[in-house]
C-alpha positions as a Markdown table, in Angstrom:
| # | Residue | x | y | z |
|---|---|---|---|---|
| 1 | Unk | 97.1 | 33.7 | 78.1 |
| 2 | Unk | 96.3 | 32.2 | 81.4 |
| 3 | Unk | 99.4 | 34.2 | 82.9 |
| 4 | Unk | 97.7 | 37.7 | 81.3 |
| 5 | Unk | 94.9 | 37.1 | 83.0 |
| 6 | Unk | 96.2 | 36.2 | 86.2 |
| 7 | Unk | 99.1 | 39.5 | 85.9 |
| 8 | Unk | 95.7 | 41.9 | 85.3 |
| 9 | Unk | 93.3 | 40.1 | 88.2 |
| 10 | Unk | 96.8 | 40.6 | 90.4 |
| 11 | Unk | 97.2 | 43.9 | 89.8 |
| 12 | Unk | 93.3 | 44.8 | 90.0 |
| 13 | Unk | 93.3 | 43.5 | 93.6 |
| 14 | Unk | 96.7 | 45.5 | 94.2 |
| 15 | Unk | 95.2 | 48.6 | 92.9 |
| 16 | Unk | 91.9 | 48.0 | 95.1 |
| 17 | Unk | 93.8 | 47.0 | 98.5 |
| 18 | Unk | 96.0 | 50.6 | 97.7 |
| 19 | Unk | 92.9 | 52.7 | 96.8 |
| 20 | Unk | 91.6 | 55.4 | 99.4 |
| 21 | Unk | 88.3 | 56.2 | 100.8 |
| 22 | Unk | 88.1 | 60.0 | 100.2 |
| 23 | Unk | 85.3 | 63.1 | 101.5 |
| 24 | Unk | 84.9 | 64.2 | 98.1 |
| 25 | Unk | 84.4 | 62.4 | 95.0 |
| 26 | Unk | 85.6 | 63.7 | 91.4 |
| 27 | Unk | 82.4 | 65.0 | 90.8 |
| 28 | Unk | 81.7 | 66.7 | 93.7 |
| 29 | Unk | 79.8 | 64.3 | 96.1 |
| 30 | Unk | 80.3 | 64.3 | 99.8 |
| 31 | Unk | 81.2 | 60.4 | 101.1 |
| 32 | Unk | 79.9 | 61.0 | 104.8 |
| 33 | Unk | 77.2 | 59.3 | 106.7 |
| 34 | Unk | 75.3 | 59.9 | 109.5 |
| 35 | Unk | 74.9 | 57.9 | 112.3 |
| 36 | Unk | 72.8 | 57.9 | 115.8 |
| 37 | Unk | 71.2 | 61.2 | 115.3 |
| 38 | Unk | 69.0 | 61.9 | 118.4 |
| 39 | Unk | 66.6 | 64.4 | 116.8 |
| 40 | Unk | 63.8 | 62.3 | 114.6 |
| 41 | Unk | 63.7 | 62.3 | 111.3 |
| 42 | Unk | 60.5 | 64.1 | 111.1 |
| 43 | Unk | 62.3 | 67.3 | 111.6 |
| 44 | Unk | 63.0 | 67.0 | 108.2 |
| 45 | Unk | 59.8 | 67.7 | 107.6 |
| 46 | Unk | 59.8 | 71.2 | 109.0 |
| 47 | Unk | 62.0 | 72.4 | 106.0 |
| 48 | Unk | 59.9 | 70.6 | 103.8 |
| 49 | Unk | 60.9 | 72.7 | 100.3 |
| 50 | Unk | 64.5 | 71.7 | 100.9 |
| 51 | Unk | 63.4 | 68.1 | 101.8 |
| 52 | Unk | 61.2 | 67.7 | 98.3 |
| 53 | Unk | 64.4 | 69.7 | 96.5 |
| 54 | Unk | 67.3 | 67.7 | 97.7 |
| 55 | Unk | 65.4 | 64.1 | 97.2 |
| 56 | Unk | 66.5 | 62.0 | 94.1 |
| 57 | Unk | 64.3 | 62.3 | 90.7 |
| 58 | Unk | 62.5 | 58.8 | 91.4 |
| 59 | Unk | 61.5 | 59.9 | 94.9 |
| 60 | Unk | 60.3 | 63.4 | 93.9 |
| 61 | Unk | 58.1 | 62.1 | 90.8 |
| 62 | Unk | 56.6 | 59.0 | 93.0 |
| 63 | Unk | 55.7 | 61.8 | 95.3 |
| 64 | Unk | 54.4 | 63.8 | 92.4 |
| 65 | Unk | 52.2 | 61.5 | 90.9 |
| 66 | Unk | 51.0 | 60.0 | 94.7 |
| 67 | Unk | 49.8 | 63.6 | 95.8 |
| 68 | Unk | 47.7 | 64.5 | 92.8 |
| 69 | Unk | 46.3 | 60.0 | 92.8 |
| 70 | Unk | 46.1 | 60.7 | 96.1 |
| 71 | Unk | 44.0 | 63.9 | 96.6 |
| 72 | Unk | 41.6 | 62.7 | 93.4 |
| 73 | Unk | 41.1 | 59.6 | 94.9 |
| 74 | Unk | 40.2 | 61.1 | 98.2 |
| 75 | Unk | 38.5 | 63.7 | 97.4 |
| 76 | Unk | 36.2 | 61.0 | 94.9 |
| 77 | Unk | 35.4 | 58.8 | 98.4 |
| 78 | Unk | 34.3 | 62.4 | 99.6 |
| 79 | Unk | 32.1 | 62.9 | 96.9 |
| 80 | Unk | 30.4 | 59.7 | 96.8 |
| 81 | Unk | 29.6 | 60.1 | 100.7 |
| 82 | Unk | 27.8 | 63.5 | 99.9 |
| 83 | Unk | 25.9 | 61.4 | 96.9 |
| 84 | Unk | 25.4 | 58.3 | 99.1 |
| 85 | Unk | 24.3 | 60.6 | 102.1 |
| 86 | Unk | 21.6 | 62.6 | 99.4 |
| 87 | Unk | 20.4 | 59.8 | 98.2 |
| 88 | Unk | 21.3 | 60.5 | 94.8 |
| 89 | Unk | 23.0 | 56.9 | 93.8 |
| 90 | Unk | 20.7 | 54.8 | 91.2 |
| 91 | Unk | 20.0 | 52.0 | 94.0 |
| 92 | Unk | 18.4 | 54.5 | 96.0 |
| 93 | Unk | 15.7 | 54.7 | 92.7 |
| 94 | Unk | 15.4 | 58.6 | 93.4 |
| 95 | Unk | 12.1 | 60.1 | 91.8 |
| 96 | Unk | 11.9 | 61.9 | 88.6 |
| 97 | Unk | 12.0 | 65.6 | 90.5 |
| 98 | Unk | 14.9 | 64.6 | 93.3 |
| 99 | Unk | 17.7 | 67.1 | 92.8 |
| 100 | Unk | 20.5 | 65.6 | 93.2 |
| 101 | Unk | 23.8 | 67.6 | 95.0 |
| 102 | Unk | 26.1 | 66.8 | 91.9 |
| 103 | Unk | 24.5 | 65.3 | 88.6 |
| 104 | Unk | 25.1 | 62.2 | 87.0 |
| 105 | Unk | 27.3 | 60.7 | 89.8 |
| 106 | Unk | 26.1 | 56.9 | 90.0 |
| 107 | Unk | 28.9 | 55.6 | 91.6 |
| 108 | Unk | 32.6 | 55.3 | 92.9 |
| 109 | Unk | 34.1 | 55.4 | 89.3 |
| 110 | Unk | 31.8 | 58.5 | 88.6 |
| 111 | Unk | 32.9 | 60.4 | 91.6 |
| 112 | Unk | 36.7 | 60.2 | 91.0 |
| 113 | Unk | 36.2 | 61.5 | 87.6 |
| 114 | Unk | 34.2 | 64.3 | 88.8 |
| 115 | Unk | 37.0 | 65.1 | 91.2 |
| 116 | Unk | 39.1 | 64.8 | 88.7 |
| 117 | Unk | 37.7 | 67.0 | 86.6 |
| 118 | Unk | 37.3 | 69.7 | 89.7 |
| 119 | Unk | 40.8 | 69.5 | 90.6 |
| 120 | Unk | 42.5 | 70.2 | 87.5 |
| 121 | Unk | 39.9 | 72.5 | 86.1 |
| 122 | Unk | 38.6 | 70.8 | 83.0 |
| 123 | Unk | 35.5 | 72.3 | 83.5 |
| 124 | Unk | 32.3 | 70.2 | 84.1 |
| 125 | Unk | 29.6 | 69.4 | 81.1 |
| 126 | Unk | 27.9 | 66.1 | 81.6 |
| 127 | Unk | 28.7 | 65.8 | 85.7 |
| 128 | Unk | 28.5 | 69.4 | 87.9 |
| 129 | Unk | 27.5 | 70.8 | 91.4 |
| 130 | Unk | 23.8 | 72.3 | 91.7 |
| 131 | Unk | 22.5 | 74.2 | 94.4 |
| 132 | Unk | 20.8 | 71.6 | 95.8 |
| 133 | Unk | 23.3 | 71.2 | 98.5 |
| 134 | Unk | 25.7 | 73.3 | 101.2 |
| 135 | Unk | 27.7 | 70.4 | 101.7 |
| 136 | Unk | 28.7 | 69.9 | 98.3 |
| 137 | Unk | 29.3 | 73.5 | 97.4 |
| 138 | Unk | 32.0 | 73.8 | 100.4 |
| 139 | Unk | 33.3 | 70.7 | 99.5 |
| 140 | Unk | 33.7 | 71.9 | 95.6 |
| 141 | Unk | 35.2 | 74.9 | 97.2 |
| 142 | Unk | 37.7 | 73.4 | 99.9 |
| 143 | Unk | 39.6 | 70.8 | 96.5 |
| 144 | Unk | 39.7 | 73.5 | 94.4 |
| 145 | Unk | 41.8 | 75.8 | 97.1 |
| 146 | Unk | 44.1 | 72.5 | 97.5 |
| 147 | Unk | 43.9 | 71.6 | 94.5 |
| 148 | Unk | 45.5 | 74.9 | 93.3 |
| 149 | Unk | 48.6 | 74.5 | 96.3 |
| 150 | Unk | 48.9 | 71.2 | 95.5 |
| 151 | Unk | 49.7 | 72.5 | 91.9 |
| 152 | Unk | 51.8 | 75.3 | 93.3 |
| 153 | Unk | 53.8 | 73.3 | 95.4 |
| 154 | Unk | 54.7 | 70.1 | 93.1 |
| 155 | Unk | 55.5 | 72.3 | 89.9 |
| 156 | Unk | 57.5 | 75.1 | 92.0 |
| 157 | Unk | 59.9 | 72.3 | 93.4 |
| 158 | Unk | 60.5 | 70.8 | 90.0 |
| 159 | Unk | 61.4 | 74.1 | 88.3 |
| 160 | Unk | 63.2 | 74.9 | 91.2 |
| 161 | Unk | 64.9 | 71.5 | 91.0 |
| 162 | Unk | 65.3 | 72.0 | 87.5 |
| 163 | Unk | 67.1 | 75.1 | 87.5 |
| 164 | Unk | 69.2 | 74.5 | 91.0 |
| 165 | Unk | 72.8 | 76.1 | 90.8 |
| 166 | Unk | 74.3 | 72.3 | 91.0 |
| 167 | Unk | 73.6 | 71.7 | 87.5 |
| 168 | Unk | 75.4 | 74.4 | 86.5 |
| 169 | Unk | 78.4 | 73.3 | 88.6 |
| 170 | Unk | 78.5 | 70.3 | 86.2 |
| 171 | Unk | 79.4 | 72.5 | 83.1 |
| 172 | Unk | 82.8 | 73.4 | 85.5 |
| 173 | Unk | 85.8 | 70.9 | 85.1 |
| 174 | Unk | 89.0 | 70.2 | 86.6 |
| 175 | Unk | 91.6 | 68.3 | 85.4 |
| 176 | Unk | 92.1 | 64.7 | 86.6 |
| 177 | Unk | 95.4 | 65.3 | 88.1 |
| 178 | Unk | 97.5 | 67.7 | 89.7 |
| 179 | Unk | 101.1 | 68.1 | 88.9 |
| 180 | Unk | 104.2 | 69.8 | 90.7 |
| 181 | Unk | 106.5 | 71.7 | 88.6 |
| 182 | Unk | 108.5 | 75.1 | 88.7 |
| 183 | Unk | 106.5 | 78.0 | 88.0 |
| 184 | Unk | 107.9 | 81.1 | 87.6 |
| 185 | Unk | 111.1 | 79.8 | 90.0 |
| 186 | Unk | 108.7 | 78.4 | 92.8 |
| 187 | Unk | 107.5 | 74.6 | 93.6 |
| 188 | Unk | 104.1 | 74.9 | 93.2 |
| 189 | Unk | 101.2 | 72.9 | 92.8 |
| 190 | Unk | 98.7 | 73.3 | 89.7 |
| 191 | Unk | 95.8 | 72.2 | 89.0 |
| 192 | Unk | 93.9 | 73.0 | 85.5 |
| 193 | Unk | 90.0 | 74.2 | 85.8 |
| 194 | Unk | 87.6 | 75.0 | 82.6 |
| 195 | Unk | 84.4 | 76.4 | 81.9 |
| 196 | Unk | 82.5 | 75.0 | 79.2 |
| 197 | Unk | 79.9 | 77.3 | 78.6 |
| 198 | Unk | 80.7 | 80.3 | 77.2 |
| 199 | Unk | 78.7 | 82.2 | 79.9 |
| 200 | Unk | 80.8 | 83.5 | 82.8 |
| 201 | Unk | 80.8 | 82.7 | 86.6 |
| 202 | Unk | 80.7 | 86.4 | 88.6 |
| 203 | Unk | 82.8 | 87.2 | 91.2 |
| 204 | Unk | 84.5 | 83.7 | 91.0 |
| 205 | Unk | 86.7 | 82.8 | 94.3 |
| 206 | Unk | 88.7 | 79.7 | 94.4 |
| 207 | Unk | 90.8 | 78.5 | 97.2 |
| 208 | Unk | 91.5 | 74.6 | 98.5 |
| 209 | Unk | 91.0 | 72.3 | 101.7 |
| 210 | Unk | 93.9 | 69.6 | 102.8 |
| 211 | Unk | 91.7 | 66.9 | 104.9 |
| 212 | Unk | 94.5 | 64.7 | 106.8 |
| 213 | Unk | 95.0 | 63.5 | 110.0 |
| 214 | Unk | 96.6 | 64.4 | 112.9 |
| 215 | Unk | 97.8 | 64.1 | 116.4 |
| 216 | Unk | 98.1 | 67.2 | 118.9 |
| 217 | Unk | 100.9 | 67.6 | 120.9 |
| 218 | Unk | 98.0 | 66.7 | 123.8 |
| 219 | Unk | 97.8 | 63.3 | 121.9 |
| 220 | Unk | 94.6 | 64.0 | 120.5 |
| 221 | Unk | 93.9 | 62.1 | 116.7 |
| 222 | Unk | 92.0 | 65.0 | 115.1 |
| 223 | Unk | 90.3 | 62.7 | 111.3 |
| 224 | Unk | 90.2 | 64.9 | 108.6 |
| 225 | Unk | 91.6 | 67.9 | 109.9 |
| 226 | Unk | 91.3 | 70.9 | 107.6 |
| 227 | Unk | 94.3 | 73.2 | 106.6 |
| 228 | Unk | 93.4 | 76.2 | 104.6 |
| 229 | Unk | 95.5 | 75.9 | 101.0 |
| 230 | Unk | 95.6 | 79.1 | 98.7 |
| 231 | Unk | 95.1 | 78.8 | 95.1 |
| 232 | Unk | 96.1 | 82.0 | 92.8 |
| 233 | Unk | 96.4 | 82.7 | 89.3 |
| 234 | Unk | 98.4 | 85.2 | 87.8 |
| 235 | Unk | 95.8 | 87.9 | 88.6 |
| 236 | Unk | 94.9 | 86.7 | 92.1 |
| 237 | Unk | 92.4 | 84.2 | 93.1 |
| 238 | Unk | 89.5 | 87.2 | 93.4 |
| 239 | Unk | 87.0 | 88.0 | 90.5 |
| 240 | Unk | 88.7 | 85.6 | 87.6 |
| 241 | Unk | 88.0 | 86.1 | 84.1 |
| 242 | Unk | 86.9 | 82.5 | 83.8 |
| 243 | Unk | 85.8 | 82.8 | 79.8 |
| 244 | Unk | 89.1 | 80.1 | 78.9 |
| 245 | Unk | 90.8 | 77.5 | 81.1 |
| 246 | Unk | 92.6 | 78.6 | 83.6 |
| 247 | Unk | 96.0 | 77.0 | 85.8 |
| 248 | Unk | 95.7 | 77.5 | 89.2 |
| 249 | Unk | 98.2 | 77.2 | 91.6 |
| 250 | Unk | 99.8 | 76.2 | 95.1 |
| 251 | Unk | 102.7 | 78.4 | 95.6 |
| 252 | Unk | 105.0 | 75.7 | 98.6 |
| 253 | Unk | 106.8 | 77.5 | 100.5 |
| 254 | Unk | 107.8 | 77.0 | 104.0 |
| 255 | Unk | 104.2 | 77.6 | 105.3 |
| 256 | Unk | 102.6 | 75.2 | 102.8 |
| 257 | Unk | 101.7 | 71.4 | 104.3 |
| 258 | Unk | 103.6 | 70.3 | 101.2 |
| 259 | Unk | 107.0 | 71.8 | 101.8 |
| 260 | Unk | 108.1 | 68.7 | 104.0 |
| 261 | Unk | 107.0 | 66.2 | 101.1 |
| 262 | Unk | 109.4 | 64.8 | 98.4 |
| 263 | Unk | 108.7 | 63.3 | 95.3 |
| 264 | Unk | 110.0 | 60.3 | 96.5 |
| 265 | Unk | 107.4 | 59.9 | 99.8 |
| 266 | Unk | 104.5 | 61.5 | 98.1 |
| 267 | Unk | 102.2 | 58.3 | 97.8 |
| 268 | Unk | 103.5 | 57.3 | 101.5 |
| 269 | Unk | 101.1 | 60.4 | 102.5 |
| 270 | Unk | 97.8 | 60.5 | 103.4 |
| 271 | Unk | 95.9 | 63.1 | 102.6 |
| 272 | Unk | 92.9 | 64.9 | 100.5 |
| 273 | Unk | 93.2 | 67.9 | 98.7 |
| 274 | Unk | 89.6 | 69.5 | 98.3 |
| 275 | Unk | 89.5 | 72.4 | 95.6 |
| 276 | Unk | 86.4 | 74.5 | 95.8 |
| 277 | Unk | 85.2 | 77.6 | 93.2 |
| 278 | Unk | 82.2 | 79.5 | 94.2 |
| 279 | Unk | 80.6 | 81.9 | 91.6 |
| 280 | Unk | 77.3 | 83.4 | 90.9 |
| 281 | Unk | 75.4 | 82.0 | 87.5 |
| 282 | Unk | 75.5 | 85.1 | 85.2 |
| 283 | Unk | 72.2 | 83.9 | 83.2 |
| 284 | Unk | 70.3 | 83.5 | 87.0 |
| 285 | Unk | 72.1 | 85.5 | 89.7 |
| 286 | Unk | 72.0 | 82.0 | 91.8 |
| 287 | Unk | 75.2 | 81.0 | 93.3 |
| 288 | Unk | 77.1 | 78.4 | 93.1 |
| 289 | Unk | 79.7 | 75.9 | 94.2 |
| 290 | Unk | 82.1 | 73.2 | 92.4 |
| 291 | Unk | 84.0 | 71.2 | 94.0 |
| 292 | Unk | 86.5 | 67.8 | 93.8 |
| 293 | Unk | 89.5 | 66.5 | 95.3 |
| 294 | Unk | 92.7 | 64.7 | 95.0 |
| 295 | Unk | 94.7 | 62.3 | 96.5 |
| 296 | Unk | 98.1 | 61.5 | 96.5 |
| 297 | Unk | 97.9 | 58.5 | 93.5 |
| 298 | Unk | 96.6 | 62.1 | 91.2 |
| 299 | Unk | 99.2 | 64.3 | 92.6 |
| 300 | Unk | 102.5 | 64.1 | 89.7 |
| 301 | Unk | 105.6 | 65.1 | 91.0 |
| 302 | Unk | 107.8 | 66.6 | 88.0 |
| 303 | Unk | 104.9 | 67.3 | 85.3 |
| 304 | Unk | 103.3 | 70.7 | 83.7 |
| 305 | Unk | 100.0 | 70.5 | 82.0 |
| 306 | Unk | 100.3 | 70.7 | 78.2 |
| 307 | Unk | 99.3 | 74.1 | 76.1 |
| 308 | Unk | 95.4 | 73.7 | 75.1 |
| 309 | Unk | 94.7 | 77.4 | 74.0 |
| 310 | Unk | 95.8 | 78.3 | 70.2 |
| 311 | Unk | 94.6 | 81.0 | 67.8 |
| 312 | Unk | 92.9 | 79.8 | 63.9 |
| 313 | Unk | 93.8 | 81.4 | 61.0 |
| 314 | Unk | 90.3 | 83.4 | 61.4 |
| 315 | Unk | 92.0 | 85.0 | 64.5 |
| 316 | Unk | 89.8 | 83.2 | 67.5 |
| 317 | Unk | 90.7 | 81.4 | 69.9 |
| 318 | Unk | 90.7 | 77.8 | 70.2 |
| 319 | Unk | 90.8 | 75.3 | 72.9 |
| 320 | Unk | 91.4 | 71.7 | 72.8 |
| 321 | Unk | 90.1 | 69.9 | 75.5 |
| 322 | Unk | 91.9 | 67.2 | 74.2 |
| 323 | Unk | 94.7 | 67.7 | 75.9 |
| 324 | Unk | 92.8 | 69.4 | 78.9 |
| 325 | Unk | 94.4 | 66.5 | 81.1 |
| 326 | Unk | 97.1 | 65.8 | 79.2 |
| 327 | Unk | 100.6 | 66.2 | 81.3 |
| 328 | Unk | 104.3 | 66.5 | 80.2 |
| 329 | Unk | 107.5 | 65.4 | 82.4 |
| 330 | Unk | 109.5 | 68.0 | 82.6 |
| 331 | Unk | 112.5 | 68.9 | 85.1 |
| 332 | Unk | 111.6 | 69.4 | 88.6 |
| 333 | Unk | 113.5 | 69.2 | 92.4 |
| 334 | Unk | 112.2 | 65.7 | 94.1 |
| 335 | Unk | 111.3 | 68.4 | 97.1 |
| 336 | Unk | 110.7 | 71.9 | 97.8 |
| 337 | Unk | 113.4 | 72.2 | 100.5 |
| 338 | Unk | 116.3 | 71.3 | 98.7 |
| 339 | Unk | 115.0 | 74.0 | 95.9 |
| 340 | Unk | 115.0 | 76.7 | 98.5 |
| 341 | Unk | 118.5 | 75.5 | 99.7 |
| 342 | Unk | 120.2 | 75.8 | 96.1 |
| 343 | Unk | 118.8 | 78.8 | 95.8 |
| 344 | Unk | 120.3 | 80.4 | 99.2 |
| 345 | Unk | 123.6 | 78.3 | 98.2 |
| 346 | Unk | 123.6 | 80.2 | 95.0 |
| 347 | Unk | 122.8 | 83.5 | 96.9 |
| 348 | Unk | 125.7 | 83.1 | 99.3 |
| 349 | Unk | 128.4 | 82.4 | 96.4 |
| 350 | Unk | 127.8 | 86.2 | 94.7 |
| 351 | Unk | 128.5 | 87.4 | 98.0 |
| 352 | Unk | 131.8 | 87.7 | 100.2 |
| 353 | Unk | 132.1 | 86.6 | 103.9 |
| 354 | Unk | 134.6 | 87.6 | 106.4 |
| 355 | Unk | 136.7 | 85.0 | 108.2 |
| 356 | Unk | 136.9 | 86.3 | 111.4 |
| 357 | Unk | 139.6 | 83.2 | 112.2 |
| 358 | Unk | 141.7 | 84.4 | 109.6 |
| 359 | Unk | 145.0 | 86.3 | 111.1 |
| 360 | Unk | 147.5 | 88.5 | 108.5 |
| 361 | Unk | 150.9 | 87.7 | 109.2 |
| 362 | Unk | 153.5 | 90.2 | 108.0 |
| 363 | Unk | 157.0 | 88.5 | 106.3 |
| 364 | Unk | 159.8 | 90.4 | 106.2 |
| 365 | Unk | 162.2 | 89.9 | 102.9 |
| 366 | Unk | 165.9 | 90.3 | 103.6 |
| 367 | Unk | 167.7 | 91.6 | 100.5 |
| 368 | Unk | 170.7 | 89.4 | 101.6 |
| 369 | Unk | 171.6 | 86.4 | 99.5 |
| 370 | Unk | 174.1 | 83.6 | 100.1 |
| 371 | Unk | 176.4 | 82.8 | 97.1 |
């Protein structure tokens, strides 16, 4: 039991010490920080729609519920200073014709619910404004105008933040690995990619981003260098019909990054493949973008992803996202270049090549024959 344990614990910490910090996470979330940035961090507040949009839930609704606290509470201190200044508070003892500027306000308690109830237009019955007073009518006047961009503001950035592009993004999956196989009698690279809404993405595009890095022949370490990797399905990588899974894939060749990798010194490498697919909602017209990334412990050398699409006896089409992931072994060259040189070796045996070393020599036969 005790030798389990110790086994799992040892390979835990193996599989820790061997895993790699990576830009992009699975689900599409950039691992980068910023550090020492000279311009302050109030220039944040200049943009402040995309500020209040990109914060986190807990920090939008503790800012939510602080600006509405906030402005009744404020506005209640101004209130009671108008009543305080009139005179109209009971421990003035105000005569039996004093007008007061806002009725029934005896206190502090009394003037946040009337600002309360002017903010969020409740409508006034037992407390209200009379004309008794300039002071309070402007005042009345000034909340309400906030009151109503205050209102503006708070709701438009939570529909907006409810109906942002990225939550869409989350209905678009790829597959947890990528494979190499032969496709069509190319090494290429595949990687599987689903929507699961049954609304389309318009104008989809995909196309990929290897991040590794490397040293210029100036000895210059460029980290994360980006080279551009093309993705294509069978129709092209433009405009996809994206209404059922579909297989994209890395056609290597002798211009792809991954022609000089075997399947043997594949997790030697050490890279990051980042797959992006930008669309345009078809419900809102928004665009958006879905991304994720692999490394090479999720690349398979010698794999194909298993079949997912069938048809029912009721003639639609099903798919099992069961197998959506789901990879088979299958045979596959451990590296592109010695594909490409069987098939040149195979090439040159249809054809035939002169030996320009090679000299005919003419023999003459003698009909004479000793006995």
């Amino acid at each position: 039991m005790f030798s389990y344990l110790r086994e799992r614990f040892t390979s835990h910490l193996r599989e820790r010490s061997r895993r790699r910090a990576r830009l992009v996470s699975k689900d599409g979330r950039c691992n980068i920080e910023f550090g020492n940035v000279e311009k302050s961090r109030f220039v944040f507040l200049i943009d402040i729609w995309t500020t209040i949009l990109d914060l986190r839930w807990r920090y939008k609704m503790t800012i939510f519920i602080s600006a509405f606290l906030g402005s009744w509470f404020l506005f209640g201190l101004l209130w009671y200073v108008v009543a305080y200044i009139h005179k109209d508070l009971p421990e003035f003892n105000p005569s039996i014709n004093h007008t007061p500027c806002v009725e029934n306000i005896n206190g502090l308690t009394s003037a946040f619910l009337f600002s309360l109830e002017t903010q969020v237009t409740i409508g006034y019955g037992f407390r209200c404004v009379t004309e008794q007073c300039a002071t309070a009518i402007f005042l009345l006047i000034f909340q309400s105008i906030l009151g109503v961009i205050i209102n503006s503001f708070m709701c438009g950035a939570i529909l907006a933040k409810i109906s942002r592009s990225k939550n869409r993004a989350k209905t678009i999956t790829f597959s947890k690995n990528a494979v190499i196989s032969k496709r069509g009698g190319k090494l290429c690279l595949l990687i599987r990619v689903a929507n699961l809404r049954k609304s389309l993405l318009i104008g989809s595009h995909i196309y990929g981003k290897l991040l590794r890095t490397t040293i210029t022949p100036e000895g210059e370490t460029i980290i994360l260098d980006q080279v551009n990797i093309e993705f294509v399905v069978d129709a092209g990588n433009e405009n996809l019909f994206f209404i059922s899974p579909l297989t994209i894939y890395h056609i290597i060749d002798k211009n792809s990054p991954f022609f000089h990798m075997a399947a043997e010194t594949l997790l030697q490498q050490d890279f990051e493949l980042v797959v992006f697919l930008d669309g345009t909602v078809e419900a809102t017209s928004a665009t958006c973008q879905v991304r994720t990334s692999y490394i090479p412990e999720e690349v398979l050398w010698g794999y194909r992803f298993a079949p997912i699409v069938s048809k029912t006896k009721e003639g639609k089409y099903r798919v099992d996202f069961q197998n959506f992931s789901k990879t088979v072994a299958v045979e596959t060259p451990h590296c592109a270049f010695c594909l490409y040189n069987e098939k040149e070796a195979k090439a040159k045996e249809k054809k035939g090549y002169d030996n320009p070393g090679f000299v005919l020599s003419e023999v003459n036969e003698t009909s004479d024959t000793k006995m």
